[in-house]
C-alpha positions in Angstrom: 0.0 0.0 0.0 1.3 3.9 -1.1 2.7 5.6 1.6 2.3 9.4 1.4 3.2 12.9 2.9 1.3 12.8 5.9 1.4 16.2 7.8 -1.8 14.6 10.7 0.6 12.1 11.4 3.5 13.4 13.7 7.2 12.2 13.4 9.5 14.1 15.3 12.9 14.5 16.6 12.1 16.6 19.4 14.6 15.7 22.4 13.0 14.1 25.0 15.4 16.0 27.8 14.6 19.3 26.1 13.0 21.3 29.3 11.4 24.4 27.3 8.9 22.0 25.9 6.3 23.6 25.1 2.8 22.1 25.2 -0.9 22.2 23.8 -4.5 21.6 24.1 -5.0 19.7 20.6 -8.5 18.2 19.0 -7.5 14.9 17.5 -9.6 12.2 15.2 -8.6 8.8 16.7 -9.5 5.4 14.3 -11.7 3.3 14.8 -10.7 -0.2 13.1 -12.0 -3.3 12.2 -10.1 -6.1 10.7 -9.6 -5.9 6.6 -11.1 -9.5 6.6 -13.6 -8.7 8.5 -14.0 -5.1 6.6 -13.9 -6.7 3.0 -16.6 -9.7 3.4 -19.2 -7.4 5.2 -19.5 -5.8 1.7 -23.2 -7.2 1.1 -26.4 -6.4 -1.8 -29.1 -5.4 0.3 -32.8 -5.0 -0.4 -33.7 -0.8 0.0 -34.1 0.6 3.4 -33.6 3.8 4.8 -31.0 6.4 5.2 -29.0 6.6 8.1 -27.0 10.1 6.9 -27.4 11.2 3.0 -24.2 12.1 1.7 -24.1 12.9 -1.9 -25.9 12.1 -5.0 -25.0 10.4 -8.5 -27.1 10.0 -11.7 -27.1 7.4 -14.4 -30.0 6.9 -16.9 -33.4 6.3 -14.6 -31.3 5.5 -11.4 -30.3 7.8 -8.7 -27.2 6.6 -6.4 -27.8 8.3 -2.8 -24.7 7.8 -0.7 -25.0 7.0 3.0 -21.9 8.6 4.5 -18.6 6.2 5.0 -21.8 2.9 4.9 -23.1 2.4 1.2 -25.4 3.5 -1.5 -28.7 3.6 -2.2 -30.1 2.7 -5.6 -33.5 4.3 -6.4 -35.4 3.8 -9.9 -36.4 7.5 -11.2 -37.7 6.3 -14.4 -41.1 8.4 -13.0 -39.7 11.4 -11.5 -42.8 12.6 -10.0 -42.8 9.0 -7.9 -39.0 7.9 -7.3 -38.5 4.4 -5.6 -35.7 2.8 -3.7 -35.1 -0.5 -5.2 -31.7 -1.6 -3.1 -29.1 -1.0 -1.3 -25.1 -1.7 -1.6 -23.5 -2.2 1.7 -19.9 -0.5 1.3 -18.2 0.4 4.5 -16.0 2.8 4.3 -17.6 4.3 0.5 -17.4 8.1 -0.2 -17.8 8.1 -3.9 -18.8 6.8 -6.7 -19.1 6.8 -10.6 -20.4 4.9 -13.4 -19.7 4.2 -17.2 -21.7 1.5 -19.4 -23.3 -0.4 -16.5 -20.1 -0.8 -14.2 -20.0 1.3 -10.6 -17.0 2.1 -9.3 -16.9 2.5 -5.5 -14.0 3.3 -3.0 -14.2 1.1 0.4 -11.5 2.5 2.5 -8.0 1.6 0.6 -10.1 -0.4 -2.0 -11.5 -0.1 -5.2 -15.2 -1.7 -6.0 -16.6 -2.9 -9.4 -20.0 -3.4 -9.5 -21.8 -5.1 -12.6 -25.0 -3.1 -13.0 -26.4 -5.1 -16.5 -29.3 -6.5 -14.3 -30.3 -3.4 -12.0 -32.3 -5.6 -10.1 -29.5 -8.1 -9.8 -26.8 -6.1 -9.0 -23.0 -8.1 -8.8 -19.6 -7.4 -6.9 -17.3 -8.5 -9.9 -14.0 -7.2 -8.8 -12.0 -5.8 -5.8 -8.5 -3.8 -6.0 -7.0 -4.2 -3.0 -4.8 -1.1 -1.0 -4.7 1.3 -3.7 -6.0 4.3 -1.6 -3.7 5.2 1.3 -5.0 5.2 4.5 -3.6 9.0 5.0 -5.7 9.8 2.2 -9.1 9.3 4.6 -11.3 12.1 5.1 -10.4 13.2 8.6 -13.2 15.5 10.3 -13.5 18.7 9.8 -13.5 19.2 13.6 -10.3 17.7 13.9 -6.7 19.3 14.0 -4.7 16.0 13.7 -5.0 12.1 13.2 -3.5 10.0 15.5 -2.5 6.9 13.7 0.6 5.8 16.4 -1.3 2.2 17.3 -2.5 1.8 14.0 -1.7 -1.7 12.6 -1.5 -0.4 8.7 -1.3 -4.3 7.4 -3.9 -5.7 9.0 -6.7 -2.7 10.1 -9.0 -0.4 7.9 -10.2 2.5 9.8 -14.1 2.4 9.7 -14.5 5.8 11.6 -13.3 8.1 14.4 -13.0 9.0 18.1 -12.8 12.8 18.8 -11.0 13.8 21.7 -9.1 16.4 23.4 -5.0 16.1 24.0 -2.5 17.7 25.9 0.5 17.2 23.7 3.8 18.7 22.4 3.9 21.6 20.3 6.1 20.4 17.1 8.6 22.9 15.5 8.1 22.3 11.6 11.7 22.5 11.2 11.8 19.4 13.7 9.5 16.9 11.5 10.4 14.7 9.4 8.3 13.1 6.4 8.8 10.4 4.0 8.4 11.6 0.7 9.8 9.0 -1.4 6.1 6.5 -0.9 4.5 8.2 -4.2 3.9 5.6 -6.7 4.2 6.2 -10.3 -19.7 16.3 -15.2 -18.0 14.9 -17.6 -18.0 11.7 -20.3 -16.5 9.9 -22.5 -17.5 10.0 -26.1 -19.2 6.9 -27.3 -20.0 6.1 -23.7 -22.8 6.2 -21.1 -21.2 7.9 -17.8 -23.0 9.0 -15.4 -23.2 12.4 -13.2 -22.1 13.4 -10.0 -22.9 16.5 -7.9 -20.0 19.3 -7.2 -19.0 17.5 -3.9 -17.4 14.6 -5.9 -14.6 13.0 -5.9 -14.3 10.6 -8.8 -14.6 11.9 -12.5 -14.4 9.4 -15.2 -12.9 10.8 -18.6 -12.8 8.5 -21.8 -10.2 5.5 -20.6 -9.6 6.9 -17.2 -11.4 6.9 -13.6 -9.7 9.8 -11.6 -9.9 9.7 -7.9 -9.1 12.4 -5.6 -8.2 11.8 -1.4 -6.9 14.5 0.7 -3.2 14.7 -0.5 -2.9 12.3 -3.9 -4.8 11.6 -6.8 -5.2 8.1 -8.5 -5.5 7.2 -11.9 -7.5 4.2 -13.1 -7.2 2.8 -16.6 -10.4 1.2 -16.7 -10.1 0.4 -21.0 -11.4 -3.0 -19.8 -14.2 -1.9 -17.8 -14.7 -4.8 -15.2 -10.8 -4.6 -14.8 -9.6 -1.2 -14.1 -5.3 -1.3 -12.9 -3.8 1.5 -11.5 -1.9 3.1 -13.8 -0.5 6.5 -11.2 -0.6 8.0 -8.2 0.7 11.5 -7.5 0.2 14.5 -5.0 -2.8 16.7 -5.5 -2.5 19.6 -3.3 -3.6 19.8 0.0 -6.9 19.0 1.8 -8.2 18.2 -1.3 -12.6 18.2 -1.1 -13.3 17.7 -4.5 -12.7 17.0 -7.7 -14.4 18.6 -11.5 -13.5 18.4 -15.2 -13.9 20.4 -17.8 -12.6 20.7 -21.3 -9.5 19.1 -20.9 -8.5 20.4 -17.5 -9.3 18.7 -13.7 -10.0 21.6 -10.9 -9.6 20.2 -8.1 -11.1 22.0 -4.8 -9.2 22.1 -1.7 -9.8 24.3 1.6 -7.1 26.6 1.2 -7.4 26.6 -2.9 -8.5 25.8 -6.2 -5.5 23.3 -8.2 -5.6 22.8 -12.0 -4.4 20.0 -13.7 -3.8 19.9 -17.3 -5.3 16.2 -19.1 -2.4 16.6 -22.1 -1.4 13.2 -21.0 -4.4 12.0 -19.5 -2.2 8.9 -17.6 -0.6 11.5 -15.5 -2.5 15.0 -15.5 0.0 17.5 -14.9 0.1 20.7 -12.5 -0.7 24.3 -13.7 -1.7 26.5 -11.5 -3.4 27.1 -8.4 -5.8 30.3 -6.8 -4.9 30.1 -3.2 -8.0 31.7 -0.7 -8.7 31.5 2.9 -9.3 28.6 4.2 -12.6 27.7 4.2 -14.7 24.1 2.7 -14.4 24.2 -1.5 -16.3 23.1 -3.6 -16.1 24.1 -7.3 -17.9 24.3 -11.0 -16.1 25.6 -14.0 -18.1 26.8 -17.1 -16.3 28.6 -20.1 -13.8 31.2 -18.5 -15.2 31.2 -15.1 -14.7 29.2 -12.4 -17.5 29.0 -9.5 -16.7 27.9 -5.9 -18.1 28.6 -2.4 -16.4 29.2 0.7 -18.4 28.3 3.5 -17.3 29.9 6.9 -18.2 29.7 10.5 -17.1 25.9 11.2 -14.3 23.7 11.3 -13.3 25.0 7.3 -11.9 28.0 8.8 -13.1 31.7 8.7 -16.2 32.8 9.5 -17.2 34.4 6.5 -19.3 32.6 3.7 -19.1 33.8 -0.2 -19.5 32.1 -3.8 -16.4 33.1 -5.6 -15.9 33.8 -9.3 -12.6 32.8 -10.7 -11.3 33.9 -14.4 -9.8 30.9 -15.5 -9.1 32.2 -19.1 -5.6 32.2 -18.5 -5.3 28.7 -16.8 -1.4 29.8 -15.5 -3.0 32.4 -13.6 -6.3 31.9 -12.2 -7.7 35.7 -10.4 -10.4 36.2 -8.4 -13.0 38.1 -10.6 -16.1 38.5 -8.0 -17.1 38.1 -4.5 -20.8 37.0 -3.9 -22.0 36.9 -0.2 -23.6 33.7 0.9 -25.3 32.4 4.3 -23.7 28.9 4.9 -23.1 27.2 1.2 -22.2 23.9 0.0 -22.8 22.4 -3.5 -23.2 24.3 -6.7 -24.4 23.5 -10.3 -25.0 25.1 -13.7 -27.1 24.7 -16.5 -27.1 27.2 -19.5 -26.8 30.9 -17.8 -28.8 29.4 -14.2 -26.4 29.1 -11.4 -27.6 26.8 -9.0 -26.1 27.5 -5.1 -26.9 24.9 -2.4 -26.4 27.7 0.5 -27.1 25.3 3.4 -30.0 26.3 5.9 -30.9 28.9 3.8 -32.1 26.5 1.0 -31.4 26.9 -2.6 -31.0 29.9 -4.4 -31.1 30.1 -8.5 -28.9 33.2 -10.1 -28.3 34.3 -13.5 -25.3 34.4 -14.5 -25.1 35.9 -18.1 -22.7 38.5 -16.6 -20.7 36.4 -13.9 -19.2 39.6 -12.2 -22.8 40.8 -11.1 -25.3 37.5 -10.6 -28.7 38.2 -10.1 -30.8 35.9 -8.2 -33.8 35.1 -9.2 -35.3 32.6 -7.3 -35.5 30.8 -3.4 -36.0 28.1 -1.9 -35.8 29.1 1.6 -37.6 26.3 3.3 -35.1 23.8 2.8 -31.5 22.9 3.9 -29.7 22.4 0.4 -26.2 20.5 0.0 -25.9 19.5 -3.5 -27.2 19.4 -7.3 -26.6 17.4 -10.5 -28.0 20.0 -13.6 -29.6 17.1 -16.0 -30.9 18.2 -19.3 -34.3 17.7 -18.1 -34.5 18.5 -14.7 -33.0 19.1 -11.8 -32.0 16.9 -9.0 -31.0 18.4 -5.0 -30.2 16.8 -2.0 -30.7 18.3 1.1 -31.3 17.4 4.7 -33.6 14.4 4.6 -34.9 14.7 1.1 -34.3 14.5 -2.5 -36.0 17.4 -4.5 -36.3 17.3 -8.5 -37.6 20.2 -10.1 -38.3 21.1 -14.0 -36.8 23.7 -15.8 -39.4 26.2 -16.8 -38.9 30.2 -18.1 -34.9 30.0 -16.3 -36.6 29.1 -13.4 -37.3 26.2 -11.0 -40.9 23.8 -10.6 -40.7 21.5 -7.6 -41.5 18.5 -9.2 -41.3 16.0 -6.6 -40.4 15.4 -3.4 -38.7 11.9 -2.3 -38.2 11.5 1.6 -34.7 9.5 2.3 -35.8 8.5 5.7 
């Protein structure tokens, strides 16, 4: 399994007679393991039942995937939109994304990579399993959290199935005293001819032509999946830091971290290369790119960082030099999506808002949906689809503005 630049986990050198230590108060995320054999045969295809936590939404044809955060996926048959239906369920521990391309689901459990054989919806088959591809660093720690403590964690044998947070009283660590291994690094989009699938701004898989791209905190993985129910990994390489989330777009991957926005050019789509990157404050990232403009949202007043929230425009026409073009203020946002000149902003507890954006540098809204706690959207050419706290909202496209169209309870 890759190894990687870890800066949560703490190596030092610090002398242990050294009697101007200094100490601190710390927050620290704390595994919680379960045995990889155990971990790996409690993946199961269940018959539908309800949510425990939606996390985020994927579309492909007449199915909607619901994820239910770090447990599995939903599957629910939309092929009536005004009466959606929960068909079944895929047991994943440990799953934070997915994506889809003729019939096959890709699914990360932990440090594995899932293929699912979808050919019989209602029949639905685990066909392959890569095993340690994703590093255990590359986790989602909590947001809450300033460190993870992986100092009793037995990396061959353990998959971290969540986390204990808790206060410490521990040594403050001089950056000039750590020391990392860096030498561990192993070498809404689709693909023409293709059926792939759509994920919401908060993803972090994108599949492009030949090639599933996966995003964790610090690395990015390439997949050639050319023989589609036997993807290999083909690279792995840094990605920035604190990556969130990943989006593509005319050749280029932006991928949205919570101190910046990191482009990588697909020239050699085996190994996308570094560009350039828009560094802001630190604050939770998600990001959309259409044409010239970049779109993320910065949401403040948690964990993420500052207090303030804003949607950010970014000209992207030069892609060496991404600037900051407009500052919108928002309540508490999330997700974001776009369709034609409709931006679509999932602003939290203050539901979803619908702006024009003809003239990115001065959106106009033009219609709320205040009565609703919005966290992310998938723009489909025939409608839209929204999850927020407890639901799943379509809604038809009508005059540039938004018809609820139904209403689908996840639990």
């Amino acid at each position: 399994m890759k190894q990687l630049i870890f800066l949560l986990t703490f190596v030092c050198l610090w002398s242990c007679h050294n009697d101007d230590t200094d100490y601190e108060i710390i927050t620290v995320a704390v595994p919680e393991v379960m045995s990889k054999t155990e971990f790996r045969n409690s993946v199961a295809i269940q018959s539908a039942k309800p949510i425990v936590e939606a996390g985020k939404i994927y579309a492909y044809g007449d199915y909607i995937f619901v994820s239910d955060k770090d447990i599995g996926v939903h599957v629910i048959d939309n092929s009536n939109p005004k009466a959606p239906k929960a068909i079944s369920y895929l047991k994943i521990p440990g799953n934070e994304d997915i994506s889809i391309k003729n019939n096959y689901l890709y699914a990360d459990s932990a440090t594995d990579l899932l293929v699912f054989d979808l050919s019989n919806i209602l029949n639905i088959q685990l066909i392959e399993r890569l095993e340690d591809v994703f590093s255990v660093y590359d986790y989602q720690i909590p947001i809450e959290a300033e460190y993870a403590d992986f100092n009793n964690f037995d990396f061959d044998n353990s998959i971290v199935v969540g986390w204990n947070i808790v206060k410490e009283r521990r040594e403050i660590i001089r950056e000039s005293e750590l020391v990392f291994n860096d030498s561990s690094f192993s070498n809404t989009s689709s693909s023409e001819g293709s059926n792939v699938g759509v994920g919401g701004s908060l993803a972090r898989f994108q599949i492009v032509q030949d090639y599933l791209y996966t995003v964790g905190s610090y690395t990015m993985s390439i997949f050639n999946i050319s023989q589609l129910s036997a993807p290999v990994l083909e690279t792995v390489q840094p990605s920035g830091w604190n990556i969130e989330t990943m989006f593509y777009a005319e050749g280029y991957l932006y991928l949205g971290g919570t101190n910046g926005m990191y482009i990588y050019s697909m020239e050699n789509p085996a190994s996308p290369s570094y560009v350039s990157e828009f560094v802001h404050w630190e604050g939770c990232d998600p990001v959309v790119v259409d044409g010239d403009y970049a779109y993320l949202t910065l949401r403040g007043g948690n964990a993420c960082g500052q207090l303030e929230s804003v949607l950010e425009v970014i000209d992207i026409s030069d892609k060496t030099n991404p600037t900051l073009a407009a500052r919108h203020a928002m309540d508490n946002p999330y997700g974001l999506g776009f369709k034609n000149n409709s931006l679509f902003v999932c602003d939290g507890t203050s539901g979803l808002k619908v702006f024009d954006k003809t003239n990115p540098l001065t959106l106009q809204q033009i219609q709320v949906f205040p009565d609703i706690h919005a966290k992310d959207v998938i723009p489909l050419n025939n409608s839209l689809l929204m999850i927020g706290h407890g639901a799943l909202y379509q809604y038809q496209y009508h005059d540039k503005k938004l018809q609820l169209l139904s209403t689908y309870l996840l639990n």
